[in-house]
Kinemage of the C-alpha trace (Angstrom):
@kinemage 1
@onewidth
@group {chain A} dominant
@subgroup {mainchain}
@vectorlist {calphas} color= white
{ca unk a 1} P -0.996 -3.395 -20.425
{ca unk a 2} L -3.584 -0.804 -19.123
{ca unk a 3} L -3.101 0.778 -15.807
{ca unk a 4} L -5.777 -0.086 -12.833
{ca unk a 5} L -6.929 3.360 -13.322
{ca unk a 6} L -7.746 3.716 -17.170
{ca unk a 7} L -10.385 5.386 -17.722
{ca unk a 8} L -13.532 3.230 -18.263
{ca unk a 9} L -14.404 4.350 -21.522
{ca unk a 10} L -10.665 3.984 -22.825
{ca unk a 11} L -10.930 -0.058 -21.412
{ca unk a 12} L -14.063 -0.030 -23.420
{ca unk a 13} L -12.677 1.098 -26.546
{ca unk a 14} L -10.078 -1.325 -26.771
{ca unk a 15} L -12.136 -4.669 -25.849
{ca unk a 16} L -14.985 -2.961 -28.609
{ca unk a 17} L -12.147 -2.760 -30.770
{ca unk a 18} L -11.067 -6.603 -30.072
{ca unk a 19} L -14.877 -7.868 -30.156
{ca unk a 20} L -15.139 -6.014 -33.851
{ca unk a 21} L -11.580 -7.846 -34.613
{ca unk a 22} L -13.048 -11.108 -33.164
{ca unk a 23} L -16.628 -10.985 -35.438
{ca unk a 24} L -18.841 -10.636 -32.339
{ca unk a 25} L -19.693 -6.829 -33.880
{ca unk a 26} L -20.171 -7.986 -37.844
{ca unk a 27} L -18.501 -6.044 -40.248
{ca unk a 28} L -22.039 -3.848 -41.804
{ca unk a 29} L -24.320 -4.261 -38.690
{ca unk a 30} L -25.818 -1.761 -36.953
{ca unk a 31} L -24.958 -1.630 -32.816
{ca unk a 32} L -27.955 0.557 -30.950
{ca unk a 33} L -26.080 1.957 -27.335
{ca unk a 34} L -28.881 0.058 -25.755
{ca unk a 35} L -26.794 -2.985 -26.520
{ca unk a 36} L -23.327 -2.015 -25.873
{ca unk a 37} L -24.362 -0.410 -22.434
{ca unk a 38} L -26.011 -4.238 -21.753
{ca unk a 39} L -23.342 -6.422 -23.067
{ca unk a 40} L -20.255 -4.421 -21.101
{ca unk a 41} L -22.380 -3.430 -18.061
{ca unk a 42} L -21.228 0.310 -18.434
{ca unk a 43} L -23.090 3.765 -18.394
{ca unk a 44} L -23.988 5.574 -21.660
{ca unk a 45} L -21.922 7.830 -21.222
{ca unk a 46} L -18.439 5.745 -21.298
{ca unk a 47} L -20.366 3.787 -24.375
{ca unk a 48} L -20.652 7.375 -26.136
{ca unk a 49} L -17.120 8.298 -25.606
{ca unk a 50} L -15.471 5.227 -26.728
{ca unk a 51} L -17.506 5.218 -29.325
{ca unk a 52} L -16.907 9.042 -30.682
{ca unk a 53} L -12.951 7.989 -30.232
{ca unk a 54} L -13.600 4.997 -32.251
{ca unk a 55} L -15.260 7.286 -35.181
{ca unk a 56} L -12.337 9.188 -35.155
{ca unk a 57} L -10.254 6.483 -36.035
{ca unk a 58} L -12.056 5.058 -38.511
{ca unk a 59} L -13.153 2.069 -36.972
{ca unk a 60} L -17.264 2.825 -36.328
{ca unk a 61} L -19.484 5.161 -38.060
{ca unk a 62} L -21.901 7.088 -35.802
{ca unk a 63} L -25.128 7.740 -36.349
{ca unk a 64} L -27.083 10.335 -34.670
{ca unk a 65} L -29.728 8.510 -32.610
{ca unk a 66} L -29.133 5.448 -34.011
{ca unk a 67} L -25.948 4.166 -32.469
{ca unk a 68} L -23.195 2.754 -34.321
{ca unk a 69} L -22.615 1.107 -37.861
{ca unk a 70} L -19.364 -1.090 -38.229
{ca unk a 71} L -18.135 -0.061 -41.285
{ca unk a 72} L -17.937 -2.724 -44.787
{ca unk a 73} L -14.470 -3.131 -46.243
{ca unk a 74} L -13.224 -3.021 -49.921
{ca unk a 75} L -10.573 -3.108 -51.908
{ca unk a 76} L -9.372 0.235 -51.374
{ca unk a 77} L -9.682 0.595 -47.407
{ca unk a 78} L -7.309 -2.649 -47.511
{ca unk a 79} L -5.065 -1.031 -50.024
{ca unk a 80} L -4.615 2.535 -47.956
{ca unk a 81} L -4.306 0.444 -44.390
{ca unk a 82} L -1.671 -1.883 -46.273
{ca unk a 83} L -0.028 0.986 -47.683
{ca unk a 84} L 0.432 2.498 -43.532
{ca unk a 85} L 0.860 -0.998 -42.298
{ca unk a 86} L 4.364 -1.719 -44.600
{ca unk a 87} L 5.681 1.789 -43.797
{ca unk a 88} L 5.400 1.609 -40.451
{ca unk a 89} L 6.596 -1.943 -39.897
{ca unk a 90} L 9.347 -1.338 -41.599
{ca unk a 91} L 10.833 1.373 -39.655
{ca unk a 92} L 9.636 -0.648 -36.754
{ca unk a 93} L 11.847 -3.535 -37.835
{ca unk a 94} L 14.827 -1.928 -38.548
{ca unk a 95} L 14.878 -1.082 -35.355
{ca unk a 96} L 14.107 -3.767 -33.518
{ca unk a 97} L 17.110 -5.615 -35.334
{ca unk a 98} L 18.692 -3.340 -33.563
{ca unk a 99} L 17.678 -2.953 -30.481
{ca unk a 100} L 16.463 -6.477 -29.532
{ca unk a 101} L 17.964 -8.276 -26.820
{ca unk a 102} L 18.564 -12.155 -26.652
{ca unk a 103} L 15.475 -11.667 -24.215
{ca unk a 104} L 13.108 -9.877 -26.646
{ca unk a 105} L 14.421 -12.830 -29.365
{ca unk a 106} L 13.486 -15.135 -27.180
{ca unk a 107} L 9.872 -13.677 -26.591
{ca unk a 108} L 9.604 -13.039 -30.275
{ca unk a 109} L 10.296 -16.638 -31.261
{ca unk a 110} L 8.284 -17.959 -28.740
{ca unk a 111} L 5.362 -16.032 -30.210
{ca unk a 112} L 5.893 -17.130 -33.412
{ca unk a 113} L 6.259 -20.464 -32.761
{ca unk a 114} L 3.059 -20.130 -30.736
{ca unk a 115} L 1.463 -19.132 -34.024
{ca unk a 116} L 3.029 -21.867 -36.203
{ca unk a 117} L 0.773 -24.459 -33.663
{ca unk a 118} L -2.142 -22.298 -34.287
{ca unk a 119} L -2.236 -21.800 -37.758
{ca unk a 120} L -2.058 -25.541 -38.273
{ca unk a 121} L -5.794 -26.193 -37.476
{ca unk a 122} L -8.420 -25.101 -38.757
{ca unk a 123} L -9.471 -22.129 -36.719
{ca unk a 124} L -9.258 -19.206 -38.704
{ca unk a 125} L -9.989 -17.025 -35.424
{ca unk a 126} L -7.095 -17.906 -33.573
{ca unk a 127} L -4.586 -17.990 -36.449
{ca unk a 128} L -5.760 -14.220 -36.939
{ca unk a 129} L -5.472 -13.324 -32.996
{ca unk a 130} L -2.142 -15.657 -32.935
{ca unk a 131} L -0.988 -13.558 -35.791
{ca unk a 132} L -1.781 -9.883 -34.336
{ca unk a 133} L -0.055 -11.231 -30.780
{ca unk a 134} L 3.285 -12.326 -33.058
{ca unk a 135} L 3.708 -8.783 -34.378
{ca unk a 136} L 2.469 -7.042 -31.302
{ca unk a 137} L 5.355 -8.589 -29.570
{ca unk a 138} L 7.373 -7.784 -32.039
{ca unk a 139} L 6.909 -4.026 -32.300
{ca unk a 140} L 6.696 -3.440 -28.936
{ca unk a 141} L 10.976 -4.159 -28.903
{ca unk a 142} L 11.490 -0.961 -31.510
{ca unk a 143} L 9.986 1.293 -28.174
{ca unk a 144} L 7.958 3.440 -30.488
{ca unk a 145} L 4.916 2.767 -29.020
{ca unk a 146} L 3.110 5.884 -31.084
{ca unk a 147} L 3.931 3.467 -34.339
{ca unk a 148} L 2.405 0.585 -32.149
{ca unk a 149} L -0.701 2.321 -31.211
{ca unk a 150} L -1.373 3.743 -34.350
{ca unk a 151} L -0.829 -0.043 -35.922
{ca unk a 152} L -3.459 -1.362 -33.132
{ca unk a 153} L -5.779 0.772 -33.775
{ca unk a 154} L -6.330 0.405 -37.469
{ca unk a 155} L -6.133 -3.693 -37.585
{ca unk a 156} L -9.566 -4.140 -36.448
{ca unk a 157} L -11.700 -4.155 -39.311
{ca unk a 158} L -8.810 -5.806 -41.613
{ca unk a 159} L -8.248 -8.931 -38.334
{ca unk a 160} L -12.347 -8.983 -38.881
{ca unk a 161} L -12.326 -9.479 -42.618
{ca unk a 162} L -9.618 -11.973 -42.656
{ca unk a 163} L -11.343 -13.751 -40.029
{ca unk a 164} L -14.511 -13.860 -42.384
{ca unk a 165} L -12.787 -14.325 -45.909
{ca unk a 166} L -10.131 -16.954 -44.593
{ca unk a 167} L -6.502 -17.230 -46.446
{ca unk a 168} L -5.402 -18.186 -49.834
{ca unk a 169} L -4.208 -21.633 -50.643
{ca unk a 170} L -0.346 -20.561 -49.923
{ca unk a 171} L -0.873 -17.845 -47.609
{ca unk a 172} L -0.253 -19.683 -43.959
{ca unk a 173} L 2.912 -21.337 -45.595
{ca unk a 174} L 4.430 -18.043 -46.528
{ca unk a 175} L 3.707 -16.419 -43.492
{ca unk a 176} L 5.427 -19.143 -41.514
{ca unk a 177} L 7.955 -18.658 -43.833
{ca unk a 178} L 8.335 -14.541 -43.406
{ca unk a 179} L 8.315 -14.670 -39.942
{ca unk a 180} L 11.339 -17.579 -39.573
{ca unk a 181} L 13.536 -14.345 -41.912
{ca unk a 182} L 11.683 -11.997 -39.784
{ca unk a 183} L 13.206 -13.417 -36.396
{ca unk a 184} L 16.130 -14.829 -38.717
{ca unk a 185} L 17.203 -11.167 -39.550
{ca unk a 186} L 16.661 -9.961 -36.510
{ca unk a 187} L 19.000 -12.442 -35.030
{ca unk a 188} L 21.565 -11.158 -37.058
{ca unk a 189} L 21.313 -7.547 -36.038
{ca unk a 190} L 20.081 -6.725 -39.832
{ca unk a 191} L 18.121 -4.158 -40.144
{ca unk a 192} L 17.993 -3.585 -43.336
{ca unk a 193} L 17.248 -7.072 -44.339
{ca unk a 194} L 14.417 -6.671 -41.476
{ca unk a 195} L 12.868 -4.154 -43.241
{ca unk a 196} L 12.588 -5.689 -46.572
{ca unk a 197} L 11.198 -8.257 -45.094
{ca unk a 198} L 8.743 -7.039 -43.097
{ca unk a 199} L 7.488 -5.041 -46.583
{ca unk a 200} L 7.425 -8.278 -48.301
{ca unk a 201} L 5.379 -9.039 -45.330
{ca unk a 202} L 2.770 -6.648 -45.487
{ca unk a 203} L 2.441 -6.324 -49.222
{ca unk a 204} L 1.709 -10.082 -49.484
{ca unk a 205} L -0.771 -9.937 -46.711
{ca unk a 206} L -2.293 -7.804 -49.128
{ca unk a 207} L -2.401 -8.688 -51.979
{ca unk a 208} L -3.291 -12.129 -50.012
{ca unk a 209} L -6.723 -10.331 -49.056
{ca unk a 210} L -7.332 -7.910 -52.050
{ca unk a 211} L -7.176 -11.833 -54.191
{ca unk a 212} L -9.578 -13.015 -51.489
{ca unk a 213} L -12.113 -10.040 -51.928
{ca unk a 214} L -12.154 -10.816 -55.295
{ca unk a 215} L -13.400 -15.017 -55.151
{ca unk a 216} L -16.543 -15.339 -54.995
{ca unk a 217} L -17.441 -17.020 -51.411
């Protein structure tokens, strides 16, 4: 949770970050600073520096004086953020195995039951958000929050294509299913079970996407 006192242009990276995540900034489309200064009621120059820490992270191409391009994705971006992704949330599992208390359990389950509701309608959206929220929560127990941040940071434009390509025919079903052994493991104080799963995890979330880059839509 941000402090009263962020700075504006650090508040406005993170909700541009969220709006790309959410599809209201397209994956490909051009953003002039006319419109971001008009849509979040801010200065240019908080725009301009959210932006230029945005560039740096991969998330927004700049263009000199021609605002910002959201960037496509392809097969290799998702393969190199997939490749971070199962590292990291592996280490971050182990660790939370063992460091969660019945407390954090009880948060954890109650996000991922929150995302079992979800995920059984039809709105791609907020399976995606209800998804991000589950392992947010998660992560957040291991206290690393450099790992968290760094996870945050990069799941924009991967939350945005999901949220435009959809799942696979299995895909909800096993992801209900990995995060029961997630919390399962976790439960038992087994961290190394934790972090196979949570590898599983990620590597089936991508190859999940990579399959759905490849159908024709």
């Amino acid at each position: 949770m941000q402090r009263i006192n962020t700075p504006t242009y650090v508040r406005l990276r993170e909700q541009i970050r969220a709006d790309i995540a959410a599809g209201i900034w397209p994956l490909g489309a051009h953003i002039t600073l006319a419109q971001m200064v008009e849509r979040y009621e801010v200065s240019l120059n908080p725009v301009r520096e959210a932006l230029l820490h945005l560039q740096g992270e991969g998330i927004i191409d700049m263009q000199m004086h021609r605002g910002a391009v959201i960037p496509t994705v392809d097969a290799a971006y998702i393969a190199n953020i997939y490749d971070m992704r199962g590292a990291i949330e592996q280490m971050l599992a182990a660790k939370v195995a063992a460091l969660a208390t019945p407390e954090d359990i009880e948060r954890i389950d109650a996000a991922r039951l929150h995302y079992e509701e979800v995920v059984s309608g039809d709105d791609t959206g907020a399976s995606v958000a209800a998804n991000r929220e589950f392992h947010r929560v998660f992560n957040q127990v291991a206290g690393n929050q450099p790992a968290v941040d760094v996870l945050g940071s990069r799941s924009s434009l991967v939350d945005a294509l999901r949220r435009s390509l959809g799942y696979g025919p299995q895909r909800k079903d096993a992801v209900i299913a990995q995060h029961r052994k997630l919390v399962a493991a976790v439960r038992k104080g087994d961290g190394a079970l934790a972090a196979r799963i949570a590898l599983d995890h990620a590597e089936s979330a991508r190859d999940d996407l990579l399959r759905m880059i490849e159908t024709p839509h």
